[in-house]
TISENU-530248 format. One record per residue (C-alpha): residue number from 0; x, y, z. Coordinates in steps of 0.02 Angstrom, whole numbers. Each point is the difference from the previous one (the first is absolute). Last residue first. Layout:
N
   num        x        y        z
   NUM        X        Y        Z
...
***
This chain:
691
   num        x        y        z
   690     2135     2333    -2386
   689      169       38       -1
   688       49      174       98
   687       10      126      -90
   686     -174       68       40
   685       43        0      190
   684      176       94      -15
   683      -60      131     -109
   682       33      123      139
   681      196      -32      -77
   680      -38      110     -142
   679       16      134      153
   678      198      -22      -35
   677      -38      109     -158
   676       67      157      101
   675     -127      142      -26
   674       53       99      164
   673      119      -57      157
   672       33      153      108
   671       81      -42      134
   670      -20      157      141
   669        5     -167      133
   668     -143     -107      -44
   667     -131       95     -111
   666     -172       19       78
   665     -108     -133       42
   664       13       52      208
   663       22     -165       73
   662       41     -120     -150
   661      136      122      -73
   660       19       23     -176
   659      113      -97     -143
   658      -71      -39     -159
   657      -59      169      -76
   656     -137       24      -93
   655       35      168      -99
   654       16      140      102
   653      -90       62      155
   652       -4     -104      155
   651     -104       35      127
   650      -86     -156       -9
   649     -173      -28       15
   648      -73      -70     -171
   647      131     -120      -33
   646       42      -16      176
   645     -170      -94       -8
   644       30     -102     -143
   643      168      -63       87
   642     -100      -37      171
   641     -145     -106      -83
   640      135     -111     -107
   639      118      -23      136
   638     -139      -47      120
   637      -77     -122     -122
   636      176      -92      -27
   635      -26      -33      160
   634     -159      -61        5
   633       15      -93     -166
   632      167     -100       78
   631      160       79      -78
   630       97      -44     -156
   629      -78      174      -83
   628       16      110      140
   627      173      -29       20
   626       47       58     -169
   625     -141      133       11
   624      103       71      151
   623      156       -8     -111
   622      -59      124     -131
   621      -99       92      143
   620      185       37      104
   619        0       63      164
   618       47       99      130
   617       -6       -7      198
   616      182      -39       11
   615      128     -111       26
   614      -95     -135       37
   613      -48      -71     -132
   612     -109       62     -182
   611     -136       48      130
   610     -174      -57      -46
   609     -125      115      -63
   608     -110      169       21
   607      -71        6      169
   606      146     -124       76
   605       -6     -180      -10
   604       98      -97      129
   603     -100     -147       49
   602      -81      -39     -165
   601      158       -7      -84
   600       61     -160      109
   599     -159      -96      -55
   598       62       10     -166
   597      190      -13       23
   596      -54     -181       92
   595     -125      -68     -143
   594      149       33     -133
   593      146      -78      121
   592     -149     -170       31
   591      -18       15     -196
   590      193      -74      -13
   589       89       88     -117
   588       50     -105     -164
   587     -162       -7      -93
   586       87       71     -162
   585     -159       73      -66
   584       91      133      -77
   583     -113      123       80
   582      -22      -91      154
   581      214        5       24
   580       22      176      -42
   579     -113       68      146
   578      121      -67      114
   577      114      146      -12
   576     -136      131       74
   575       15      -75      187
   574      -47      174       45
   573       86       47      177
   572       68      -75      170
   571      126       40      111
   570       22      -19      179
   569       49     -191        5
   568      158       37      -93
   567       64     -170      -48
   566        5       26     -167
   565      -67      186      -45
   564     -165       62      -67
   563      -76     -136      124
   562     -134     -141      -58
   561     -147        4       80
   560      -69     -105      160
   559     -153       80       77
   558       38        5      148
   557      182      -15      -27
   556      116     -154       47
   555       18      -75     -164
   554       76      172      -73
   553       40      -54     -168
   552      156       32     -120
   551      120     -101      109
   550      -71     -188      -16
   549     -103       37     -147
   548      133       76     -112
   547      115     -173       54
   546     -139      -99      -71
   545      -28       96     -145
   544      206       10      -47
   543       -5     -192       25
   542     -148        5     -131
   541       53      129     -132
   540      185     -117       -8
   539      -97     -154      -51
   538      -96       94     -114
   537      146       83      -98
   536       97     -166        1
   535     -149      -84      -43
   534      -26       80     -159
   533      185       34      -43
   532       20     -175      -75
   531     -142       25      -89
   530       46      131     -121
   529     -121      -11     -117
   528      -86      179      -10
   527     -175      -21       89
   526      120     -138      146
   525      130      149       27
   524     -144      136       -5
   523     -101      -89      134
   522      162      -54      111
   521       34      213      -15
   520     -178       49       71
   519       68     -109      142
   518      156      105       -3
   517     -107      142        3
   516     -119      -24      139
   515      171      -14      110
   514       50      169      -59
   513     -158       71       35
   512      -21      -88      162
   511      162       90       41
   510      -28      157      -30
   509     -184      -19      111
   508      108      -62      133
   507      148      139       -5
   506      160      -64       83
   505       83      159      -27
   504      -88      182      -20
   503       65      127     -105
   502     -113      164       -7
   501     -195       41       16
   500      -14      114     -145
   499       76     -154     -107
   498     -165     -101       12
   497       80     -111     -152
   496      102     -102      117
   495      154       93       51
   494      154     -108       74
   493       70      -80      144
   492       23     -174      -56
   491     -131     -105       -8
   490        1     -175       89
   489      -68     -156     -136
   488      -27      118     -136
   487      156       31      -17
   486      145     -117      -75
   485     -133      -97      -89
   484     -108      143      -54
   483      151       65      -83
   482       32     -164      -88
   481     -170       34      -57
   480       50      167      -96
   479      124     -101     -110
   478     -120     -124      -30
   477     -120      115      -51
   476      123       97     -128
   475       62     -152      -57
   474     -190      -65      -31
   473      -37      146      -97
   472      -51      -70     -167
   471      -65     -140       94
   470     -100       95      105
   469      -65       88     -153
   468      -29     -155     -112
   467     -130      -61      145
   466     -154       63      -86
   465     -166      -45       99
   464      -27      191       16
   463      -78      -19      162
   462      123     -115       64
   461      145       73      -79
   460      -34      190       57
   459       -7      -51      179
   458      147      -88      -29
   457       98      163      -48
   456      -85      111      130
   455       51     -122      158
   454      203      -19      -77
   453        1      170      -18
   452      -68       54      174
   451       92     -132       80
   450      167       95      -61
   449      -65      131        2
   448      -22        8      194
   447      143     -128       39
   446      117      131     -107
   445      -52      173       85
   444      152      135      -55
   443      -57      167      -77
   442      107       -7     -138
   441      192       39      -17
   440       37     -201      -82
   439      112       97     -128
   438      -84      -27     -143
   437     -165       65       79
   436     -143        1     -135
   435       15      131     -134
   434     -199       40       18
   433      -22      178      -41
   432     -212       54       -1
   431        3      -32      150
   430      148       -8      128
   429      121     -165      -21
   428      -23     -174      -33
   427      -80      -66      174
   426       36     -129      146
   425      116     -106     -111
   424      -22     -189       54
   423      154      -84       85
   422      181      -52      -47
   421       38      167      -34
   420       93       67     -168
   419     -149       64      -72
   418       33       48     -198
   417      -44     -161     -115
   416     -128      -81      119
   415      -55      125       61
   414      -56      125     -133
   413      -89     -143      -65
   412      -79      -80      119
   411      -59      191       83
   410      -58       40     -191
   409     -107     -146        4
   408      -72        3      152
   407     -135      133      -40
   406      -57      -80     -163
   405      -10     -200       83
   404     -104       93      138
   403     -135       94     -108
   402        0     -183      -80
   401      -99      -51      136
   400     -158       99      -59
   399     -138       62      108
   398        2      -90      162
   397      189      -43      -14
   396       56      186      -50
   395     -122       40      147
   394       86     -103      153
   393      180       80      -89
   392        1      151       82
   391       83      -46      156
   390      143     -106      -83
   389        9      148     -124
   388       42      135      141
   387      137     -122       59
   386       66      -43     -176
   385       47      179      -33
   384      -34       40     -164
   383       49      173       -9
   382       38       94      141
   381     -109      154       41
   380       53       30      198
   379     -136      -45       87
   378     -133      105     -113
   377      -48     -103     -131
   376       98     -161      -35
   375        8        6     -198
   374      -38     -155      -98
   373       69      -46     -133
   372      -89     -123      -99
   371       94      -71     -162
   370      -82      -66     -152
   369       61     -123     -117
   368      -67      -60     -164
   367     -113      162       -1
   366      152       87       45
   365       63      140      114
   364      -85       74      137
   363     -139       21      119
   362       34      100      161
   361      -95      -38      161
   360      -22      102      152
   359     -174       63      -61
   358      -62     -188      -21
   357       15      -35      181
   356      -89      182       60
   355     -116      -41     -144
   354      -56     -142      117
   353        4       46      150
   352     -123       83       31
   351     -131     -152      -35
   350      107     -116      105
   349      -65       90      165
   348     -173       33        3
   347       -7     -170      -96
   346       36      -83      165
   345     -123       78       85
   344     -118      -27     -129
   343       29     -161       49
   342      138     -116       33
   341       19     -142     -131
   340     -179       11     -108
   339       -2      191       34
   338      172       16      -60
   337      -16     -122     -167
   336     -167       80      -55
   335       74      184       14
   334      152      -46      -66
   333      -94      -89     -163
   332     -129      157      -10
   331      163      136      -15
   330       71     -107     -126
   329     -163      -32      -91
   328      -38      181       -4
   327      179       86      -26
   326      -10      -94     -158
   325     -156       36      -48
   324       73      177        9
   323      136      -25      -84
   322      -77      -62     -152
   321     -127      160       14
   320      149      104       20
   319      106      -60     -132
   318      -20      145     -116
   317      103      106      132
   316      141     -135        9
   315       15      -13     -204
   314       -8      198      -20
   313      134       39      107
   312       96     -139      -13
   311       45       21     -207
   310       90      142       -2
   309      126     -102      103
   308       26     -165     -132
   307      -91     -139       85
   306        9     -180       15
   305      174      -46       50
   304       29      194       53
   303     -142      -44      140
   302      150     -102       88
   301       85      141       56
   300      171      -27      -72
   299      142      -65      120
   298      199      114      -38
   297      123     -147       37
   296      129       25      122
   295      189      -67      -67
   294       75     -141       38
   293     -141     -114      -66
   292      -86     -127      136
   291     -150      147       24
   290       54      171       73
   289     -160       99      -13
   288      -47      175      -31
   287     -181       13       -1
   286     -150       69      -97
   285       49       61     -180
   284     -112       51     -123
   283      -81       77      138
   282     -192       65       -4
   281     -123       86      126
   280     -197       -2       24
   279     -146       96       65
   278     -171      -37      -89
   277     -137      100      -14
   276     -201      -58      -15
   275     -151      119       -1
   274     -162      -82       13
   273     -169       72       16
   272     -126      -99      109
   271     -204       16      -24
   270      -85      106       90
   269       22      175      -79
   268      159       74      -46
   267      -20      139     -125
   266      179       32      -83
   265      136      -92       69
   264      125      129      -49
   263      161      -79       31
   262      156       78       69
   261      188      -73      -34
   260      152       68       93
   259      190      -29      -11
   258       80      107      155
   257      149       84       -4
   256       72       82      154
   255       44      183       -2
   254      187      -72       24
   253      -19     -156      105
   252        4     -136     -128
   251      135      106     -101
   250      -41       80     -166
   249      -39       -6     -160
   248      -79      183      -50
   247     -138      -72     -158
   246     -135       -2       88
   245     -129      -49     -103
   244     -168       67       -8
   243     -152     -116      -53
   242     -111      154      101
   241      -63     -117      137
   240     -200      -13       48
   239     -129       48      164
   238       56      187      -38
   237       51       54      181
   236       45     -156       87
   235       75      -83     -166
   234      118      151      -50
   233       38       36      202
   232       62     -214      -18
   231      115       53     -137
   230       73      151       62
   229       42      -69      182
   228       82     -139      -47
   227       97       90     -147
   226       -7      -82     -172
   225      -93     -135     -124
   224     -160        6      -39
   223     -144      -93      -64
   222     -199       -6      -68
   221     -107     -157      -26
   220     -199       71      -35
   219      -67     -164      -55
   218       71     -170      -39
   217      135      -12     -113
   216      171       21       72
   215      -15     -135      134
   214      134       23      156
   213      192       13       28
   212      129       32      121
   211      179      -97      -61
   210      161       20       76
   209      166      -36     -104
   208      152     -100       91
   207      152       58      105
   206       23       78      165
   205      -98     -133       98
   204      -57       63      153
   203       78      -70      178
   202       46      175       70
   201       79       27     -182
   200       32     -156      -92
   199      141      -63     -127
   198      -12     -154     -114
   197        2      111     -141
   196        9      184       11
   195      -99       92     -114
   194       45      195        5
   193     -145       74      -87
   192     -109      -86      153
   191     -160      -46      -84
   190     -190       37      -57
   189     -110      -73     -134
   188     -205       89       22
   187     -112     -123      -93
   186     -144      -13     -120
   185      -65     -135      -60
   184     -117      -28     -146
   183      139      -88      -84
   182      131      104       27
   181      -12      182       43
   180      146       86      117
   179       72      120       82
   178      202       21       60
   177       74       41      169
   176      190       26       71
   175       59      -17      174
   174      145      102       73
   173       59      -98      188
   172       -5      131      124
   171     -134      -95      109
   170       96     -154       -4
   169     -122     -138       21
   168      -20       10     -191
   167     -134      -29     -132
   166     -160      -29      114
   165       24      153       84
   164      -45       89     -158
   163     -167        9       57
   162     -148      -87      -57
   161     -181       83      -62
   160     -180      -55       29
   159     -147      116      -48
   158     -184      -63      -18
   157     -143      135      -81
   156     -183      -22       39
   155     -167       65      -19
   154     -122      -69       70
   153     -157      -99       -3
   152     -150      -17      112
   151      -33     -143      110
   150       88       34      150
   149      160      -84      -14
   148       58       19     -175
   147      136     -123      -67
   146      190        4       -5
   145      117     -134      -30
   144      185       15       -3
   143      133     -131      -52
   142      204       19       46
   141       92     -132      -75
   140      172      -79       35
   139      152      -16     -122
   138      161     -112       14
   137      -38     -106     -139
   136      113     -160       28
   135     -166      -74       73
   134      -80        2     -161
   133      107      -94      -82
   132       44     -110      149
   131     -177      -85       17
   130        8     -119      127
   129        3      124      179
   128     -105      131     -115
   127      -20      118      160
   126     -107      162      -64
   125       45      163       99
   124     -172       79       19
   123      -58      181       53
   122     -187       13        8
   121      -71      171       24
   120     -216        2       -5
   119      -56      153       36
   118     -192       57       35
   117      -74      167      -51
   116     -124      117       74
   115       35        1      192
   114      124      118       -7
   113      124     -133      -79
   112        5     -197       95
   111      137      -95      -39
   110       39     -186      -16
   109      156      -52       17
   108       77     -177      -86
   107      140      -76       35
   106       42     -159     -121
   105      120     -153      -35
   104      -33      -98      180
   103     -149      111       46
   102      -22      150       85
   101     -142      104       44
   100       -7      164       56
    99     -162      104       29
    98     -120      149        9
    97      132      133      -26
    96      -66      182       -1
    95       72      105     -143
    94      146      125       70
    93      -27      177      -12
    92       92       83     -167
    91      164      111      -31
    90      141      -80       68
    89      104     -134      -39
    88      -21     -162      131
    87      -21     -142     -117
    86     -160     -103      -49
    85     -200       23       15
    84       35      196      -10
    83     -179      109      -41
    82      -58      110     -128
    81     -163      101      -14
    80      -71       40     -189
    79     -127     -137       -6
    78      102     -116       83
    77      203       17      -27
    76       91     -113       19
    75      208       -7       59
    74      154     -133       23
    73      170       25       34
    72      117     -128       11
    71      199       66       35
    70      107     -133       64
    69       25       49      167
    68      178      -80       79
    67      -61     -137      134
    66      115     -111      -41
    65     -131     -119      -57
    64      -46      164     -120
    63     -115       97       50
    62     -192       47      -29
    61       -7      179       43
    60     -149       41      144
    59     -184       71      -14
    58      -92     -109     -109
    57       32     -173       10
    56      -67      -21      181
    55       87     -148       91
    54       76       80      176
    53     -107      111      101
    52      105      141       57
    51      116       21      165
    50      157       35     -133
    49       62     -174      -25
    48     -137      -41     -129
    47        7     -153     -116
    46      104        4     -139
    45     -113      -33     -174
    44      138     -101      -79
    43      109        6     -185
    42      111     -156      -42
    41       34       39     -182
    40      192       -7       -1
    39       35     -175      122
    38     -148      -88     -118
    37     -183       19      -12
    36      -90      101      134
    35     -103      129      -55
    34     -126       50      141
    33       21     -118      135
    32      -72       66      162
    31      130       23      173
    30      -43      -63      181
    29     -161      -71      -94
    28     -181       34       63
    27      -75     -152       25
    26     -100     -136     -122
    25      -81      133      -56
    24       26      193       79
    23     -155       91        8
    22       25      203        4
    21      -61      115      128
    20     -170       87      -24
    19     -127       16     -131
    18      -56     -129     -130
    17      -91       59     -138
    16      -55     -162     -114
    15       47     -171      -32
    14      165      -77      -30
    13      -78     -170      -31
    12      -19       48     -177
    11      190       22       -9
    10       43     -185        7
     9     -115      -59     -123
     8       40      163     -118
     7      200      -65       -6
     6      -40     -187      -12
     5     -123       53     -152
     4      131      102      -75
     3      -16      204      -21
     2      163       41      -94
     1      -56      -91     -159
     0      127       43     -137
***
């Protein structure tokens, strides 16, 4: 296999030489890096610092879980006899000097400098195959390090990486078990709970399913281990190689813990890059419990098991690196393109992270002939498919493949449909990874916001797909849902819109013009699926709502005029998100003049970091600031752009991107956490928008 790929050498010749001093951050230094981010169970971070310390150095500090549990990484080298950290916090060696961090939309990549002799190279990349569901079923990422000589001379060098048995359980008294193997020319390290629990977690980690740490097992000098923390990595500090010992005491995740370790004797590095590739992955035969139209739950496959028998992923998904690669490439090249070309590299500041934040909340299951998405809603409260944190999301399912939609909806249509007992949408099916739905109507009650969310996402899907047997399919479900629009879109009850944090409101605006957006979105779906008679009826209804919207929705006698977060309640104000849905189905239905107005309005009361979500606070949310953003005038959508990218690289925030801060001091907004939710797929509001 060739490890050392023209892309790859292109992009590391520009590295240069020695660099001293603090490290580069490019395009900003994230509140959180990606490391291996691929799906609710392999969603590992570099944190950044909340002890006074300088936040996005790899070596020095646990990468963590999005909970922020430490899942054990460890990685040495040691140059010419002295060794060095460049990941983890275990003892033992100084810490190399980092010259940068870079991160792309499917990569982060570190560069390291070692005493001055030797230069590192540590790319960790979580490939996004948005049209290729084979591969993106494999719930592996890859770890790649480069070395080369600094100075001229060569040197001798050995590379040691291990994982924890963290990565098994989130209960630390949980008994995991370990095997070795040889297949292939791999090698790999298989560990797992002895007590497999299906469709259980502990502190959010799956407690079933096989983990996989493997690398090549014929290139030079490969030696392993498997046993105490601090045993293994002394073997590697002290002899520069591991014995092949294997513990053979099973035992629980905290007990002495276990660690899984690989060295590498690099031999004589001179100036040329040597490659040494791992990949971190695990496996479930079965991925969710889901209650479908049947009476009872069914047990989902993973969808790899349509392709793959388990013995077989290792090998496949670490011989795919050069495909993957390429891959990564042209995906990371396309957003790159598309962002500068809509906002600038600004604007790809921000949708660059968040793309393997998206992908790592998603779940890829069952058949070839039909696959299901379920998506998890990190951190909030862990529901599963809850239509409010897909309505968000879905601005990159329609930039990179509309049919991301179709997969996700389709266990909420059918799950409702034959178990719901309300006459409006379902706001979620349960807590990931056990989706029974809510027979008894005991969910989280917002019915004008999914409603109008399902009704948006499902034409959405239709006019990009050009494919209008799925409305029709559905059409009793959408009517059903409409009549709901009917009764209240017009003046919403007191209710929760999907900003739940900020409580029941009535007479919400920006509810409303969702609901109202809707039922025109509804006269669309009526005429695309041959029911004509409703067509007007659904239009003609949108349009008396609209007027009556615009008569108590907008303050006429402000300076500037804006629309109020309340009707009739002069003193409010806030993110007219809810319009965004009407540009990107090109429905043409809100006047421009209401567009042109929220614009100008922004400009007056931007803070340092954003726009307020309303008045209630000084908060805000980025997934619904890009919705604005991306129906406003260039200068205001400008601002939003320029003040996002700079929180990026400001804010005091330390875990995974998070999508609700405050826009004076860019630090989380009132002790709420928010952390790798996919809502941030909604920054792709600009891209998906029709061209």
């Amino acid at each position: 296999m060739k490890f050392l790929k023209l892309a790859g050498l292109a992009v590391v010749a520009l590295l240069g030489q020695q660099v001293e001093g603090a490290s580069t951050f490019s395009p900003a230094r994230p509140p959180a890096a990606p490391l291996a981010v691929r799906s609710p169970y392999l969603n590992v971070w570099l944190n950044g610092r909340t002890d006074g310390g300088p936040s996005g150095y790899l070596a020095g500090q646990w990468p963590r879980f999005w909970t922020q549990q430490v899942q054990g990484w460890q990685g040495y080298v040691t140059v010419d006899g002295k060794s060095f950290n460049w990941m983890g916090a275990a003892p033992g060696a100084p810490n190399v000097d980092q010259v940068s961090l870079e991160y792309t939309s499917t990569k982060t990549t570190f560069v390291m400098n070692v005493d001055g002799k030797v230069q590192m190279s540590i790319k960790f990349m979580s490939p996004v195959y948005y049209n290729d569901l084979r591969r993106q079923s494999v719930t592996s990422s890859y770890l790649e390090v480069l070395v080369k000589s600094l100075d001229g001379r060569s040197h001798s060098v050995q590379v040691y990486c291990d994982v924890s048995a963290e990565w098994a359980s989130g209960d630390r008294n949980a008994v995991v078990q370990w095997e070795t193997n040889s297949k292939d020319g791999i090698r790999y390290h298989k560990f797992y709970r002895q007590n497999q629990q299906p469709f259980t977690e502990a502190s959010e980690v799956a407690s079933w399913g096989h983990w996989y740490w493997a690398t090549g097992d014929k290139v030079r000098g490969l030696s392993y281990q498997i046993g105490a923390d601090t045993d293994v990595r002394a073997q590697f500090l002290s002899k520069g190689s591991l014995t092949g010992d294997i513990d053979k005491n099973f035992r629980a995740v905290g007990v002495r813990w276990p660690v899984f370790a690989f060295s590498r004797d690099l031999g004589a590095v001179g100036s040329s890059w040597t490659s040494t590739l791992f990949t971190i992955g695990y496996t479930q035969d079965e991925a969710i419990l889901f209650q479908g139209k049947d009476d009872t739950p069914m047990h989902v496959p993973s969808l790899w098991k349509q392709w793959f028998n388990e013995d077989e992923l290792v090998t496949f998904f670490y011989n795919d690196y050069d495909y993957a690669s390429h891959n990564c490439n042209r995906l990371d090249i396309r957003i790159a393109d598309d962002s500068k070309a809509a906002g600038g590299q600004d604007y790809l500041t921000i949708t660059s992270l968040a793309v393997r934040q998206v992908f790592g909340a998603l779940a890829f299951t069952n058949t070839q002939q039909q696959p299901l998405v379920f998506l998890k809603e990190i951190s909030s409260n862990s529901d599963i498919q809850t239509v409010d944190v897909i309505f968000p999301a879905f601005p990159i399912m329609l930039y990179l493949n509309p049919d991301l939609i179709k997969w996700t909806l389709d266990p909420l249509l059918e799950n409702g449909r034959w178990h719901y007992p309300k006459n409006w949408a379902q706001h979620d099916l349960g807590t990931f990874p056990v989706a029974p739905g809510h027979p008894k109507g005991d969910d989280e009650a917002m019915p004008l916001e999914e409603c109008g969310n399902m009704v948006i996402m499902m034409l959405a899907h239709a006019q990009r797909k050009h494919n209008n047997q799925y409305r029709s399919d559905n059409w009793d479900m959408l009517q059903k849902w409409a009549q709901y629009l009917i009764d209240d879109s017009k003046i919403p009850a007191n209710q929760l819109s999907t900003d739940d944090f900020a409580g029941h409101l009535a007479n919400q605006t920006n509810l409303a013009i969702k609901g109202i957006i809707a039922l025109e979105a509804m006269s669309q779906i009526a005429d695309l699926t041959g029911h004509k008679d409703q067509k007007e009826k659904y239009t003609k209804i949108a349009h008396e709502y609209l007027d009556f919207w615009s008569v108590h929705g907008i303050n006429s006698q402000a300076n500037p005029k804006h629309t109020v977060l309340q009707y009739d309640n002069p003193s409010t104000y806030g993110l007219l998100y809810n319009i965004y849905p009407d540009k990107v189905l090109g429905l043409n239905f809100i006047p421009q003049s209401v567009y042109d107005m929220q614009s100008d309005f922004y400009q007056s009361i931007q803070n340092e970091y954003g726009v307020i979500l309303d008045t209630r606070g000084t908060l805000t949310k980025l997934d619904w600031e890009m919705f604005a953003a991306a129906v406003a005038k260039p200068e205001t959508r400008n601002m939003f752009i320029s003040k996002i990218a700079s929180w990026i690289g400001r804010t005091t925030t330390w875990r995974a991107y998070t999508d609700l801060y405050d826009t004076k001091t860019g630090g989380y907004a009132n002790g709420i956490e928010f952390t790798a939710r996919p809502v941030l797929g909604g920054v792709f509001s600009l891209l998906a928008l029709k061209q």
